[in-house]
N, C-alpha and C positions, 0 to 999 in steps of 0.2 A: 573083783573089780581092779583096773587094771589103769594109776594116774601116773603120771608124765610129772619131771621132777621141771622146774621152774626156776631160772639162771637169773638172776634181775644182772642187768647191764651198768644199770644207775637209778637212783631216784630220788621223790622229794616227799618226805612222809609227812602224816599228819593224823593225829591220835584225838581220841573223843568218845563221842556214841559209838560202837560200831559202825552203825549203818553209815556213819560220817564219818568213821574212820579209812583208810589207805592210803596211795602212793599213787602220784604221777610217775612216768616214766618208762622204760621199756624192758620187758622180759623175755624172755623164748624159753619152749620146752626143745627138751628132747627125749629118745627113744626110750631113755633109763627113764627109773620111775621108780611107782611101789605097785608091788600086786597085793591086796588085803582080801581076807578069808575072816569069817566070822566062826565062831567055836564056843565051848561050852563055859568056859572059864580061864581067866588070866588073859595078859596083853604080851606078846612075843614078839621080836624082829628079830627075824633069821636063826631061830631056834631058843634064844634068848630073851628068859625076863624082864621087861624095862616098865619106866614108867611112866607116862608122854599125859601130861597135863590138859595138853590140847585135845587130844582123844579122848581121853577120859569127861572133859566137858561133854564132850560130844555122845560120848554113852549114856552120862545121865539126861540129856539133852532128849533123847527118844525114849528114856524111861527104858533102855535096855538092860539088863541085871548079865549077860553073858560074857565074851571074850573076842579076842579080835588076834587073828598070825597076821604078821608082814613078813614081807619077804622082799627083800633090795639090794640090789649089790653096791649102792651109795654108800656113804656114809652120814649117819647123823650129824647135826652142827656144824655142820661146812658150806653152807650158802645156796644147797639143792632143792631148796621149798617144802624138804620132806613134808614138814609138822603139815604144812596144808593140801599135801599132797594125801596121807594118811586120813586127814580129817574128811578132803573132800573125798576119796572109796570109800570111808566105810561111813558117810551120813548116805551115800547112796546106795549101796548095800543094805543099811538097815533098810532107807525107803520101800527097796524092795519088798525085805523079808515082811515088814510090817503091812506093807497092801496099802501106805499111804497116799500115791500115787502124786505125790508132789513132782512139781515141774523142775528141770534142772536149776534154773536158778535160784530158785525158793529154797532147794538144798544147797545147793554152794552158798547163801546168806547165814547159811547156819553153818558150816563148818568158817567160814571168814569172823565170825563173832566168834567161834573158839578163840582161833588164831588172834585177833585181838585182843580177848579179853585176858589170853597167856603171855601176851609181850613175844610171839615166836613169829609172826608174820604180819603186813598189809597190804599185797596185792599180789601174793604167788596165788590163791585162788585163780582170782578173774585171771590170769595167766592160764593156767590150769584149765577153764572150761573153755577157751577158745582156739589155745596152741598154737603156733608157728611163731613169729615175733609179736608181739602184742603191746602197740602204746598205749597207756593208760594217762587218759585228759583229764580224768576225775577220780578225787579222793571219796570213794565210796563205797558200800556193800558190792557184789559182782552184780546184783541184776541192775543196780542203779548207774551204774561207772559206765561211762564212755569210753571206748576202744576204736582202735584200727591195727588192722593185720599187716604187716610184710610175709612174703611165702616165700623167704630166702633158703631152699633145699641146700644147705650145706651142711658137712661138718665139721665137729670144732673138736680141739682136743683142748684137755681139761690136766690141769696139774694141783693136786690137794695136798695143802701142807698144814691143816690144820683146820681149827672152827673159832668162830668167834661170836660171843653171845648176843643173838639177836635184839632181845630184852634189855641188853646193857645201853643201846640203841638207840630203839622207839620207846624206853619209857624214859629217853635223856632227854638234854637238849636239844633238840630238834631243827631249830630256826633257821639256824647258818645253812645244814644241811639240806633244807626245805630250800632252800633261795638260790642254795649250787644248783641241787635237783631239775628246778623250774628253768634257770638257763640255760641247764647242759639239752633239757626235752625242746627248747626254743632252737638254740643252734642248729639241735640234731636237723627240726621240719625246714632247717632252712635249705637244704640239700640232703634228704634222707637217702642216704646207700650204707650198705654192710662198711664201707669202708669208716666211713662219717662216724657208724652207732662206735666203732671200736677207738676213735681219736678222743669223741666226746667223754664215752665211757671212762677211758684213759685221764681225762683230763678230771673229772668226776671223780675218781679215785686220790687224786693228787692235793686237788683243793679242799675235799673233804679231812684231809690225813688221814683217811682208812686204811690206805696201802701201806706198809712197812717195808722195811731194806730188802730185804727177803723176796718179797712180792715184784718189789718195785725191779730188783736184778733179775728176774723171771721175765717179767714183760720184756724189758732191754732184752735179754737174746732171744728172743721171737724176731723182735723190730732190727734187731743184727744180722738175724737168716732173711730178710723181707716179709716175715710175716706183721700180723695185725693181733696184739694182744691187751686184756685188760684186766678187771681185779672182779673176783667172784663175789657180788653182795647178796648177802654178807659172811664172809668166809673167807681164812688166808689160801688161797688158792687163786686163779689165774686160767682164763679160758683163752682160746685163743684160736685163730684161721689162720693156716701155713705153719702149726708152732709145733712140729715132731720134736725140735731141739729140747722141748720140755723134758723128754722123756728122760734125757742127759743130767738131771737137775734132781735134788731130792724132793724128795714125795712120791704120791700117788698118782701115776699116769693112767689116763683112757681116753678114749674117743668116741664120740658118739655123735649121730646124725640126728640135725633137728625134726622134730615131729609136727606135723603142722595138725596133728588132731591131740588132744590132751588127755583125753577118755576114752578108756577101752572093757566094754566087755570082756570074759572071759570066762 
């Protein structure tokens, strides 16, 4: 099974039950992702041992006693939605395997309560089952939250200079961040274009202090060559449209084209 990694733009969180817990605010996938394969024992990404909390909820979760490969050309801890990205393939993989014939969102409630209940995610799911941009009006489980789609086929190039712990985060204080979140998703509908989501974002990044010197001279030469760039949440890295210049910069350069479907067979 084959999920779409999940870029959040900006947001405004808010922690609790599960089912009451997520993020307003706006995400998009794109092409990268995770492919997950089920096996007989041990947890692997990309040939390698690890040991991912959120999945592992999700194994005793089905009563599964076996193993799970991934395989991504991401990196973990860098703002790419992996953990819910992982959790939602392989709670639908098990689906399968098991004959439980659960509806999609009845499984994406269950991998988003992983994600919760580990402090690694609250709304890269419902990102994940619908793909392309995705505003999220309600803090909620995916089948309960309110969305709306943008189908903006672009691509964006991505610059990775590190990770930053999700957990440190949403199990902080939250408030201030909740209150940016809710302005920057007001602004955004007051004129929503690709242009808009990257000012707000940008702006979103600045009032919250999440950006650093680092991030912040990243974005600046994007905005120097006339492109539009902003800060990966949550992750020091920096996405961006028109931003080749990135490549010029340390870290990890790619590109990738949004994906306006967030699940894929295979």
């Amino acid at each position: 099974m084959f999920v779409s990694s999940s870029v959040t733009c900006f947001f405004a969180p808010k922690t609790g039950k599960p089912e009451r817990s997520g993020s307003l605010g706006i995400s998009f996938t794109i092409e990268k992702g995770v492919l997950v394969r089920l096996k007989d024992e041990g947890i692997t990404f990309n040939g390698r041992d690890v040991e991912l909390p959120t999945l592992e909820y999700v194994l005793e979760r089905f009563n599964y006693e076996g193993g799970v490969e991934i395989r991504s050309d991401l990196p973990l801890g860098c703002g790419f939605g992996l953990s819910g990205a992982i959790a939602l393939a392989t709670s639908l993989e098990l689906n399968d395997l098991l004959g439980l014939n659960m509806p999609l969102f009845k499984v994406a409630d269950i991998a988003h309560e992983a994600e919760v209940l580990n402090g690694t995610g609250l709304g890269d799911v419902t990102t994940q089952c619908y793909g392309g941009f995705v505003v999220r009006f309600s803090t909620s489980k995916p089948s309960a939250c309110k969305v709306d789609r943008f189908l903006w086929e672009v691509e964006v190039d991505f610059l990775v200079m590190g990770g930053i712990k999700t957990e440190d985060i949403v199990r902080g204080n939250v408030k201030e961040i909740y209150e940016i979140g809710r302005k920057c998703l007001k602004e955004f509908l007051r004129k929503p274009s690709l242009e808009n989501l990257f000012r707000v974002s940008k702006d979103f990044s600045l009032k919250t202090g999440l950006a650093d010197d680092e991030v912040i001279d990243a974005i600046e030469a994007v905005e120097s060559c006339g492109g539009l760039a902003s800060m990966i949440m949550l992750g020091r890295g920096v996405f961006a449209y028109g931003g080749e210049v990135l490549k010029e910069l340390r870290g990890r350069y790619f590109k990738s084209k949004v994906s306006l479907c967030g699940i894929r067979k295979t």
